[in-house]
Legacy VTK file of the C-alpha trace (Angstrom):
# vtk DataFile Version 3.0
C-alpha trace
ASCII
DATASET POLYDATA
POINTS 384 float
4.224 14.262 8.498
4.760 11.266 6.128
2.439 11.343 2.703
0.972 8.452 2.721
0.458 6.535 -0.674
-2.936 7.695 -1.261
-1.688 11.259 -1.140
0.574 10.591 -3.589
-1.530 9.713 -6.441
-3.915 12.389 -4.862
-6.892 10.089 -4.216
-9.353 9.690 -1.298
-7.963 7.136 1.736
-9.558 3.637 0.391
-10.318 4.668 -3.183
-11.295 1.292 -5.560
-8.602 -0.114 -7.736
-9.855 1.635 -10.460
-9.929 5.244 -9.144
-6.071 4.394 -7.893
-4.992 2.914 -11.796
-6.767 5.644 -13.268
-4.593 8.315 -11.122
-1.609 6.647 -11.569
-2.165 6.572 -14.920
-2.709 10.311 -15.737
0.172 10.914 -13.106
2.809 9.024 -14.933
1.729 10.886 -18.065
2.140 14.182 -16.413
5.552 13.484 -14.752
7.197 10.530 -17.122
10.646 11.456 -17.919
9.775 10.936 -21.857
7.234 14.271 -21.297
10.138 16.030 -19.460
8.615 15.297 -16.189
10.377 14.761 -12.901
12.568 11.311 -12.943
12.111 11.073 -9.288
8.100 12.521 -8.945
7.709 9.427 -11.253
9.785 7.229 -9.176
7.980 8.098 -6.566
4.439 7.981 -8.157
5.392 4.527 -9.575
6.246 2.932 -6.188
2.920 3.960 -4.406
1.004 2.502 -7.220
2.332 -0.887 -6.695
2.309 -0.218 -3.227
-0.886 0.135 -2.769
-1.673 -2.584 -5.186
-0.438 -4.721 -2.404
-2.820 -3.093 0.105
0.308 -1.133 1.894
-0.858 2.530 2.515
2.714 3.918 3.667
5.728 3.805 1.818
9.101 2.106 3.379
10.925 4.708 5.059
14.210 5.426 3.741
16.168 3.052 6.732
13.446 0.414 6.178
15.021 0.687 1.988
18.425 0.491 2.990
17.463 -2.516 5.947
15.285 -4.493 2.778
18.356 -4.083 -0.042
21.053 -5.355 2.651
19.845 -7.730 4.525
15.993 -9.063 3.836
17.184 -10.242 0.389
20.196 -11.402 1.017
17.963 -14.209 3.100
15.541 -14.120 0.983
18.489 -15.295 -1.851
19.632 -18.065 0.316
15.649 -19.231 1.185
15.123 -19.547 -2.669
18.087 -21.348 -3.372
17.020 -23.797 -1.360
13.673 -24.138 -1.953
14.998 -24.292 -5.828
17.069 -27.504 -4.811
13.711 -28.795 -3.034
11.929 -27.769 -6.468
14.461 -29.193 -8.792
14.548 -32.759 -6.323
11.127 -32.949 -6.407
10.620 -32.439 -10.252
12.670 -35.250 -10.772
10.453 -37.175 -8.501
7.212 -36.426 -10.508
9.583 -37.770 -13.639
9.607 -41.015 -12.251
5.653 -41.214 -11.090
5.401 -40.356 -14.682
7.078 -42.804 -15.853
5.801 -45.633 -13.362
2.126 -44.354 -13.925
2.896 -44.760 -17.897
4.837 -48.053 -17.504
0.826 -49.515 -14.960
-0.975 -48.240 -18.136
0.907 -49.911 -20.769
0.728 -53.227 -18.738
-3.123 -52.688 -17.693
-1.489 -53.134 -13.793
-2.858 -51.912 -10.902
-0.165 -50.866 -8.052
0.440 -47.993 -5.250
3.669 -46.004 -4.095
5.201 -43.517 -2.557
7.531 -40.934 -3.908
9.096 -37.417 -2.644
9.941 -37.789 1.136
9.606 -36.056 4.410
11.281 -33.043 3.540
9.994 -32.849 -0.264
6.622 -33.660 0.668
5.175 -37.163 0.552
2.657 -38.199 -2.832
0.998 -41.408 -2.747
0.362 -42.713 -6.661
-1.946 -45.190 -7.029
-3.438 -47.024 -10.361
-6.976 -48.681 -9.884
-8.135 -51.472 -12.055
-10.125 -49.220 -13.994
-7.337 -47.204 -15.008
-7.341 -43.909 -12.935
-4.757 -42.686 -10.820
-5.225 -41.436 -7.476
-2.628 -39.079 -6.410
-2.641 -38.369 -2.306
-0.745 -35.526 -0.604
0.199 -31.940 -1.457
1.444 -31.842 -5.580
4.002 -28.872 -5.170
6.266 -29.187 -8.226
6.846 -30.570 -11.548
5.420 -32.042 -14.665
3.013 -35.147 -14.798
1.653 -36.305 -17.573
-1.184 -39.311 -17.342
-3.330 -41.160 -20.050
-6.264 -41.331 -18.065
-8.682 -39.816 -15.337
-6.833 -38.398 -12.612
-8.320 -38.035 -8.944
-6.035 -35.382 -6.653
-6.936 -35.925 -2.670
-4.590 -32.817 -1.976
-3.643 -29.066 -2.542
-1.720 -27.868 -5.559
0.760 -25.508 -5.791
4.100 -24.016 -7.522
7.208 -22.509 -6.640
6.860 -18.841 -7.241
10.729 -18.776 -6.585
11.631 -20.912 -9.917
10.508 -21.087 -14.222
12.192 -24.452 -14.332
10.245 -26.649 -11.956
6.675 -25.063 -12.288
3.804 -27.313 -11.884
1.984 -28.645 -14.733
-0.486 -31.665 -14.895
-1.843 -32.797 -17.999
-4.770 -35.170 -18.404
-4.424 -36.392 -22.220
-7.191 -38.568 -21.716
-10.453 -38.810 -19.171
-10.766 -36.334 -16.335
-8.875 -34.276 -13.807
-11.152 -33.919 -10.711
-10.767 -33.125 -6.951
-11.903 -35.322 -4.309
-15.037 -34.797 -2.934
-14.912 -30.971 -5.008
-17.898 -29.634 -2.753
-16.411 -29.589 0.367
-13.851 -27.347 -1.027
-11.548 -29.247 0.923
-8.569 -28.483 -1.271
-7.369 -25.887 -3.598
-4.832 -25.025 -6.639
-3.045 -21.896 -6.646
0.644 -20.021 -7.104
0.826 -20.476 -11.194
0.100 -24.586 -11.282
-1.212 -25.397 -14.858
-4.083 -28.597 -15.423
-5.471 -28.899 -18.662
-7.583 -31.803 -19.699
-7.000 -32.570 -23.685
-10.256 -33.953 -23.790
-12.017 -34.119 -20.575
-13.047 -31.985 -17.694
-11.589 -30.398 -14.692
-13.773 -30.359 -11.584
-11.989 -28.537 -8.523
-12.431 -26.634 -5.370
-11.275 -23.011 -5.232
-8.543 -21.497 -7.654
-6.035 -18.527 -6.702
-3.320 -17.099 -8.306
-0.734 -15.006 -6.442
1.244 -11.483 -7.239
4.543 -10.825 -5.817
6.246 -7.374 -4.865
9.980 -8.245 -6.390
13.286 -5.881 -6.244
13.777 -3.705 -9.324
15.949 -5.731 -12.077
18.210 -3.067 -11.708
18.468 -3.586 -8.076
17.577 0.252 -7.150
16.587 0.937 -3.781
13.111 1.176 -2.542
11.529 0.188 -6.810
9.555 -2.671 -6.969
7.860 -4.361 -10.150
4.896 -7.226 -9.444
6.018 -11.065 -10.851
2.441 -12.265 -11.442
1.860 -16.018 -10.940
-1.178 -17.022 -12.918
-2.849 -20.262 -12.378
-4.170 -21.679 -15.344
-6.921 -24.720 -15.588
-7.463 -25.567 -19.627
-10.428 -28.065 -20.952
-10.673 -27.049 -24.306
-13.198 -29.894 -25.497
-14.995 -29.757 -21.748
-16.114 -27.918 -19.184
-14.249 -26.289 -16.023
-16.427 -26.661 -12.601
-14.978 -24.179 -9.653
-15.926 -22.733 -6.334
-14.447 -19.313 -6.349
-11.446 -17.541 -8.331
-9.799 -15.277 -7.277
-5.988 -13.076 -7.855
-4.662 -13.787 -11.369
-6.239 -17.115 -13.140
-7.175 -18.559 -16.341
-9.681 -20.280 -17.208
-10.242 -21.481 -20.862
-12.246 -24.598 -21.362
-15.862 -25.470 -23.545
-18.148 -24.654 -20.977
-17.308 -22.870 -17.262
-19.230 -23.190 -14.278
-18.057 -21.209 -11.098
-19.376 -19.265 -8.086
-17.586 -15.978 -7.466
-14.551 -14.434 -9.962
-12.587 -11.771 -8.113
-9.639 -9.684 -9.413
-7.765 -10.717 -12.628
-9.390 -13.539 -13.154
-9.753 -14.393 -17.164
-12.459 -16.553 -18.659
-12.659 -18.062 -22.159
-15.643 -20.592 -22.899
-18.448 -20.778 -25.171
-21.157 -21.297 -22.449
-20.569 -19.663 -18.602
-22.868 -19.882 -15.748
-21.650 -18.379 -12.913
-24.082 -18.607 -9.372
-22.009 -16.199 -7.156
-22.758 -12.793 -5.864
-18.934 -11.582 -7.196
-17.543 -10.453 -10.209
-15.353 -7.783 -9.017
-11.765 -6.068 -10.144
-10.461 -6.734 -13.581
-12.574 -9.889 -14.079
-12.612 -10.327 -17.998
-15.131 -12.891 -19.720
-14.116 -14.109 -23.166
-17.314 -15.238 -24.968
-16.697 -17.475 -27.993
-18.295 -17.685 -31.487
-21.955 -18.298 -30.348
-21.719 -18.848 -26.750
-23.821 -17.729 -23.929
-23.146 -16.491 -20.099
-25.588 -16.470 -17.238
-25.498 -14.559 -14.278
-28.051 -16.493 -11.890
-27.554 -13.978 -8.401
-28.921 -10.288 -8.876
-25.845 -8.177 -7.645
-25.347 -5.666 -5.388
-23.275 -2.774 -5.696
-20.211 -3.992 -3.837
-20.854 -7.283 -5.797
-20.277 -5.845 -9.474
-17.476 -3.847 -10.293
-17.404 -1.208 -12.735
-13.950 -2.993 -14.067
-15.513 -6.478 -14.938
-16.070 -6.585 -18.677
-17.438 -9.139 -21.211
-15.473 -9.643 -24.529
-16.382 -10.902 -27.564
-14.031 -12.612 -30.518
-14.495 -9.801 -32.507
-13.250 -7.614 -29.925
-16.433 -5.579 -28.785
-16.417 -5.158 -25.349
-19.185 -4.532 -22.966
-18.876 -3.376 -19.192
-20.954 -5.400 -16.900
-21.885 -2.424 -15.076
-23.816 -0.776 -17.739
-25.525 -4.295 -18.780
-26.694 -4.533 -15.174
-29.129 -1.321 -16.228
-30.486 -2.732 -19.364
-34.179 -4.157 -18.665
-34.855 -7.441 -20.821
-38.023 -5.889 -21.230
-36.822 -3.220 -23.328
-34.388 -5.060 -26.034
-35.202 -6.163 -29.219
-37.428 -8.566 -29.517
-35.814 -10.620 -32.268
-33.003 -11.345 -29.947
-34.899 -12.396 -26.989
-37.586 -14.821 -27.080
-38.287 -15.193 -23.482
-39.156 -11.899 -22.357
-42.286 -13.355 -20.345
-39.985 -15.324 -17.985
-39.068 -11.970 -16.347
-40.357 -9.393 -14.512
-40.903 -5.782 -15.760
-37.746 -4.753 -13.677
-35.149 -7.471 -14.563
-31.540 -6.740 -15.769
-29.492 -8.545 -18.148
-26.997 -9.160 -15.510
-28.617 -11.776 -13.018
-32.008 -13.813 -12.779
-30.738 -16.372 -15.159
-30.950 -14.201 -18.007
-29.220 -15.913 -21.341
-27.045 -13.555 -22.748
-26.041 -14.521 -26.220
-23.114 -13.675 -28.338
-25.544 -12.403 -30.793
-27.718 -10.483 -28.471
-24.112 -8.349 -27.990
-23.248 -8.778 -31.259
-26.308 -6.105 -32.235
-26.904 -4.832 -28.420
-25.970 -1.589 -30.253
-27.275 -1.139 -33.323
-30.371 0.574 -34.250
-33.518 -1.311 -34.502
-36.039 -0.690 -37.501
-39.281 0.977 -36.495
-41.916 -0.837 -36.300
-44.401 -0.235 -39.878
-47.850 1.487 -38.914
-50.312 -0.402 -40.370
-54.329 -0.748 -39.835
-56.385 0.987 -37.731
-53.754 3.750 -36.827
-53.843 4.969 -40.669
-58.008 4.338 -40.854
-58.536 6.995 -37.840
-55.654 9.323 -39.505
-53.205 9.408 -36.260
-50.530 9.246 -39.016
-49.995 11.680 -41.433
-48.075 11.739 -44.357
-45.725 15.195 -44.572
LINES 1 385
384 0 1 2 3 4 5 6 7 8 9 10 11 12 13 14 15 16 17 18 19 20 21 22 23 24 25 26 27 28 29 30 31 32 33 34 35 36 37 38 39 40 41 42 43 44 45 46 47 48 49 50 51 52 53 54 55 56 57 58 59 60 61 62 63 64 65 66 67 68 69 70 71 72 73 74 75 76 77 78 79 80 81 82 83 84 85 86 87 88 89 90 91 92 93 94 95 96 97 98 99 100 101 102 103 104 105 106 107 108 109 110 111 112 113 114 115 116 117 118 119 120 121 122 123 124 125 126 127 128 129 130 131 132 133 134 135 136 137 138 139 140 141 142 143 144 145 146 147 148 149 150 151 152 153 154 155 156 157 158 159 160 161 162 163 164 165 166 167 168 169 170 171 172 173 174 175 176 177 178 179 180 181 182 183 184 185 186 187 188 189 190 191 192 193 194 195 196 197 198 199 200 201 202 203 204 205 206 207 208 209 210 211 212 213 214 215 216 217 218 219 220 221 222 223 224 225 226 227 228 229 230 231 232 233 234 235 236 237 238 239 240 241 242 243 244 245 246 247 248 249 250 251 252 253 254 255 256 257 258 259 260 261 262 263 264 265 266 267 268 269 270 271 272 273 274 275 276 277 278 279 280 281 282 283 284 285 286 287 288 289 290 291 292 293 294 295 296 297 298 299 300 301 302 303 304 305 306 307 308 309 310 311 312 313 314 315 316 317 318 319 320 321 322 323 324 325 326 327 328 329 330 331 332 333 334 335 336 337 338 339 340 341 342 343 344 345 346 347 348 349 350 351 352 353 354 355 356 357 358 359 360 361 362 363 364 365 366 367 368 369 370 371 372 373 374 375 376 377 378 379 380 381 382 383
């Protein structure tokens, strides 16, 4: 009978993420070649980890390894090659938007045109009067840079397949925003970068991807994961999503999104986030004096006990544990509001303002309270 990848890390059929990294992780320990262990245990212990990263609960048989190394990749070579020459045509396309864009805006023009083609992918440019440029069709490649607001009517992606041509948009001046962002009509995902010098960045939803790629080495049946992280950077505004989800960034002023799932990174001063997810490796970056909300009270499949809340000084709290902490019971010179929540309320959800200070001293011991008046009168307290 074939061991499926479950049984090879020795964990229950559907165990979370974190039960599998955790087994892997004590695994490799135990049979890493460095602690005289098994080269081929580990080998084997390495590939259902990123197997079942991937969702895949049985490992390639040893015909499937041999059929993959021989003749998948080979295509797979040739289809990249290609779509590198598609990349590398189109790149040079968004050169010369660039430039016409740049060349509208020196001149205060307004004009409209067409560049890629039917095999590249189409792009409509157009400059309004008022000095924004609408950008229509599918942005798949390549840099553009624009002094001024930019409004995308399409999706936004980047070839996994090539460094060179990766797409990156840069607004050094105004905003970037989607068309009509709440009917999450479009999306940006695959490792395409926007940042917004000094503006904001209003979208639809985000994804990043992960790919299963052949060993450097080229050694049958090993696999490492290429991660393709989309990025979306305001630093002097804020960052308004729908939901995020597999390997993103976002790092902005203020963020404002519904649901963050798996790998997603956050870095703002003030979040609000009005989903019911935070699940799998979510990590929230709280600046210098910043604040996070969490305005949906979670459920247990809706908070995972990987999601974690970092400060700049490198304290980290699991949101887990601040879902058990009543407001009633912290200190009262950290929270002024108590009476805005019930008796039963939880840091995590309701709305609740959780403040870089309020973690900043979440665990340090709080002063007891002097006895004074009536309590010493009727002699309750005693000196010893």
């Amino acid at each position: 009978m074939i061991e499926n990848n479950y049984e090879v890390l020795k964990v229950r059929d559907g165990a979370s993420k974190k039960e599998i990294r955790e087994a892997f992780r004590r695994l490799a320990l135990q049979h890493h070649s460095d602690r005289g262990g098994d080269i081929e245990k580990f080998k084997k212990i390495k590939q259902a980890y990123d197997d079942l990263k991937l969702g895949k609960k049985y490992p390639d048989s040893k015909e499937e390894r041999i059929k993959k190394s021989r003749v998948v990749y080979d295509e797979a070579d040739d289809e990249i090659r290609r779509n590198k020459i598609l990349a590398e045509n189109l790149s040079k396309d968004m050169k010369i938007a660039e430039e016409w864009a740049s060349s509208l805006n020196r001149l205060d023009a307004t004009g409209r045109r067409l560049f890629g083609s039917k095999t590249l992918g189409e792009l409509e440019f157009e400059r309004n009067a008022s000095g924004t440029l609408f950008v229509r069709g599918n942005y798949k490649a390549g840099n553009l840079t624009y002094d001024g607001p930019i409004i995308m009517q399409g999706n936004i992606t980047s070839p996994s397949w090539s460094k060179d041509h990766k797409t990156n948009i840069r607004v050094t001046k105004g905003d970037f925003k989607f068309v009509n962002p709440l009917d999450n009509k479009y999306k940006i995902e695959n490792g395409a970068k926007i940042t917004a010098d000094k503006g904001d960045i209003v979208v639809g939803n985000v994804f990043g991807k992960k790919d299963q790629v052949q060993d450097p080495s080229g050694k049958i049946g090993l696999y490492t994961i290429k991660e393709h992280r989309t990025q979306l950077v305001a630093p002097k505004g804020k960052i308004i999503v729908e939901n995020v989800a597999n390997t993103v960034l976002l790092d902005s002023d203020s963020v404002i999104a519904l649901n963050l799932e798996d790998d997603v990174k956050i870095k703002a001063k003030e979040i609000l986030i009005y989903g019911h997810k935070v699940t799998y490796d979510v990590e929230i970056e709280l600046k210098q004096d910043g604040m996070i909300r969490f305005f949906e009270n979670f459920s247990i499949q809706g908070l995972s006990d990987d999601a974690i809340i970092k400060l700049e000084n490198g304290k980290i709290f699991w949101l887990h544990e601040l879902k058990t902490k009543r407001i009633k019971d912290l200190p009262e010179d950290l929270v002024n509001d108590k009476n805005n929540f019930g008796k039963d309320d939880t840091m995590v959800g309701n709305g609740f303002k959780i403040t870089y200070k309020l973690l900043d001293n979440l665990d340090k011991k709080q002063p007891r309270k002097k006895i004074t008046g009536w309590n010493l009168k009727l002699g309750r307290f005693k000196k010893s």
